[in-house]
N, C-alpha and C positions, 0 to 999 in steps of 0.2 A: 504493500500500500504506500509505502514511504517513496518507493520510484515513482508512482503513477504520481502524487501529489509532485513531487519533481519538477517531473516533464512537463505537467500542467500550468507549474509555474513559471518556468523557462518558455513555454508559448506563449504565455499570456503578456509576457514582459516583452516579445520580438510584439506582439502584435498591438502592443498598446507604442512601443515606438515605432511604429509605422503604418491424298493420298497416291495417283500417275506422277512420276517426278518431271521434274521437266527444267532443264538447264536457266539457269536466272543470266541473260546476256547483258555486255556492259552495257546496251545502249538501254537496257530498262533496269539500271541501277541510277538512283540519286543520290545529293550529297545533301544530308541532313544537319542540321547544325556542325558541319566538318564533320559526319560520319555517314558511311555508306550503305545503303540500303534497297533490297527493289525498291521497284520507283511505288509502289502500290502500298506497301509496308510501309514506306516512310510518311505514305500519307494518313496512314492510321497514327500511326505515332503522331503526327499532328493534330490531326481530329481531336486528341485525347489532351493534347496540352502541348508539347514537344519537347523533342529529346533532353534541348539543350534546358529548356524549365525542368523536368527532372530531374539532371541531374548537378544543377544547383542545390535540391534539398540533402537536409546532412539528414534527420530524421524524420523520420513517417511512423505514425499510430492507428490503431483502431479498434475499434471493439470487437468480438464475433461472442456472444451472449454475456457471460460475465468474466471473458478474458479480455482480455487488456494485451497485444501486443504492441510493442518498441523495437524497431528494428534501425539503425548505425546501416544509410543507403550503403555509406562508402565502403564499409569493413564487411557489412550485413552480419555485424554483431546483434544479437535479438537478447528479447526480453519479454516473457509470457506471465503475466501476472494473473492469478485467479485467488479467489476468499481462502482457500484450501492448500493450495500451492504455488510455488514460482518454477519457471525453466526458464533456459537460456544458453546461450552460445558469446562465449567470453570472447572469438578468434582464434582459437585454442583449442577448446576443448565444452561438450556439450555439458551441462549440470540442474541437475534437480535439488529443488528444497521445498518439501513435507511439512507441513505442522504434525503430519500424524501419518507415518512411515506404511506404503502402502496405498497411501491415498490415489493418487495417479498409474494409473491403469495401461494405458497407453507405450510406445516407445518413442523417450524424448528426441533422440538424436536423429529419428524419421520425422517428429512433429513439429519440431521447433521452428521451420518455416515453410510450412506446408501451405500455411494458410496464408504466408506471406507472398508466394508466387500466384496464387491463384487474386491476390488483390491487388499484387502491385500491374497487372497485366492492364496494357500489352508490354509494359516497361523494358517488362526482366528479359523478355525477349530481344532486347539490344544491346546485351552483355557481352563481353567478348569471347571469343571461341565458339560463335553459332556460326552451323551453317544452313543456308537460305536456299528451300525446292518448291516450288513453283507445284501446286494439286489441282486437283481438279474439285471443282466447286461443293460444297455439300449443301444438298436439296432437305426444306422441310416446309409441309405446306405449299408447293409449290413453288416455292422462291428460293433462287440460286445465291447462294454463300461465296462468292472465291476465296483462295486459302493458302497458304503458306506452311511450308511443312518445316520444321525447325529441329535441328539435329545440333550434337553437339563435338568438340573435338576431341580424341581422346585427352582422360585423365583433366576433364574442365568440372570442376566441381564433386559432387560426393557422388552423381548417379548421370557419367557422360550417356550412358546409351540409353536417359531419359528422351522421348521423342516427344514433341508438341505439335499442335496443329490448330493456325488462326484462321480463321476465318469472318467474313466482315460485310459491313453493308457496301452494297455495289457504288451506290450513289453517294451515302453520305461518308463513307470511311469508317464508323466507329463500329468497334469490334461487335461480334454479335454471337460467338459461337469461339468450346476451345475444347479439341480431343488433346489424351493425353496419357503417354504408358508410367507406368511404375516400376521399377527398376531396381530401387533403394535395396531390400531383401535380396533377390536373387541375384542380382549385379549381371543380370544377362537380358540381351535386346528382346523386347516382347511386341508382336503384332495385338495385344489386345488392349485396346482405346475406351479410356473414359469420357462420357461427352456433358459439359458443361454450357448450360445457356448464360446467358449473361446479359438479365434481364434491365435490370435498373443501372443508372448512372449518376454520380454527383460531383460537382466542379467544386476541387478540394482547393483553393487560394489559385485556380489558374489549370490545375489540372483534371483531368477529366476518370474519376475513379469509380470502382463498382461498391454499390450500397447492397445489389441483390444477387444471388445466382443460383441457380439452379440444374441438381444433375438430371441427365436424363437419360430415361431408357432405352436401346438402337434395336433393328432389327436385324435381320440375318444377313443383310448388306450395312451393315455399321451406321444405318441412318440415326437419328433421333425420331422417336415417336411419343411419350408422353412421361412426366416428369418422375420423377422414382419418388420423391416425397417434397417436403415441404420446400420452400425458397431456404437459405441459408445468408441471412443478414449482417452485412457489417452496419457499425454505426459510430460517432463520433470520431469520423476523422480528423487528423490533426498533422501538418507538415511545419518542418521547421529548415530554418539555415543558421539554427546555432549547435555543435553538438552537444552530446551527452559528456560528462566526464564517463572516462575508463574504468572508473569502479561502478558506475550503475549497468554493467553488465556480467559484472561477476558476483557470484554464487554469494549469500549473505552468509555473515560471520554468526554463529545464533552464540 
């Protein structure tokens, strides 16, 4: 609780002073804030706020029920605060603190920014070491998705042969849809895709972030056909450009 009052305070004080592959060719790559992108993908990333506004922020917040993530853009040091317990990732090394040993269920070292890719999108997707295949649209309702298949390079992070796939509105740019394998556990490339709607949207100080999403169910062509349960909400966004100190991410001293 003591971090979250923190961070709250530190924002409040910045704001009271102020799937077919298909070759991506160089002539339909652009240059995004001095970074390179298909031409189609950099336009989402605009849609959304752009690059170079991203990645000005040192930290980003948000709620998803009564967790409190903090996440360090630059380091992607985190910080999971719940009534019950804390996780987080020092840069180092992942860490759990329990009032009552046992209590967290889950495995930290899978969770700790699980929830942080799926909110910071389309962001994360313009990290370094992706590479960029050109799909083929995914159909729902009638209405064609194009899409972007995003791979990674070896040894880029904890889970490279994680696959992603964006998809977006034709017209207006902003993302609309996001398959995606899991990898973490078995550490081996898997053809089976989770599909994510990504219904709601809210303009965080400039940027453009998801409040709602929603997984969904596919059929036997991997389409989406109706939602597997409820929407999955975040809430109180919060972006800053001052950082944390280096101790609000490591493990408390009890």
């Amino acid at each position: 609780m003591k971090k979250v009052l923190l961070l709250l305070m530190i924002v409040i004080a910045v704001s009271c002073k102020n799937e077919t592959k298909k070759e991506v060719k160089k002539e339909n790559i652009i240059e995004v804030d001095k970074n390179y992108f298909p031409t189609e993908l950099g336009k989402v990333f605009e849609k959304h706020g752009g690059i170079n506004t991203w990645r000005k922020v040192q930290i980003l917040s948000f709620n998803k029920g009564e967790e409190v993530h903090t996440v360090d853009l630059q380091s992607r040091r985190t910080v999971i605060n719940t009534p019950k317990y804390s996780l987080g990732f020092n840069g180092k090394e992942v860490w759990l603190d329990e009032e009552v040993a046992g209590t967290y269920k889950g495995n930290s070292a899978f969770y700790y920014n699980l929830y942080f890719y799926f909110y910071a999108m389309p962001f994360v997707l313009a990290d370094n070491g992706i590479i960029y295949e050109k799909i083929d649209a995914l159909v729902f309702e009638g209405v064609k998705y194009p899409g972007y298949k995003i791979s990674y390079k070896a040894n880029v992070g904890n889970s490279s042969d994680d696959n992603y796939m964006i998809y977006y509105n034709s017209e207006t740019y902003q993302m609309e849809w996001l398959k995606y394998t899991v990898t973490f556990n078995s550490k081996e490339t898997s053809n089976k895709f989770n599909i994510i709607r990504y219904n709601k949207w809210k303009n965080v100080n400039g940027l453009i972030l998801p409040s709602e999403i929603t997984w969904y169910k596919k059929d036997e062509n991997g389409l989406p056909t109706a939602p597997e349960e409820s929407a999955t909400k975040f809430t109180l966004p919060l972006i800053s450009q001052v950082k944390l100190a280096d101790s609000f991410f490591e493990k408390p001293k009890n």
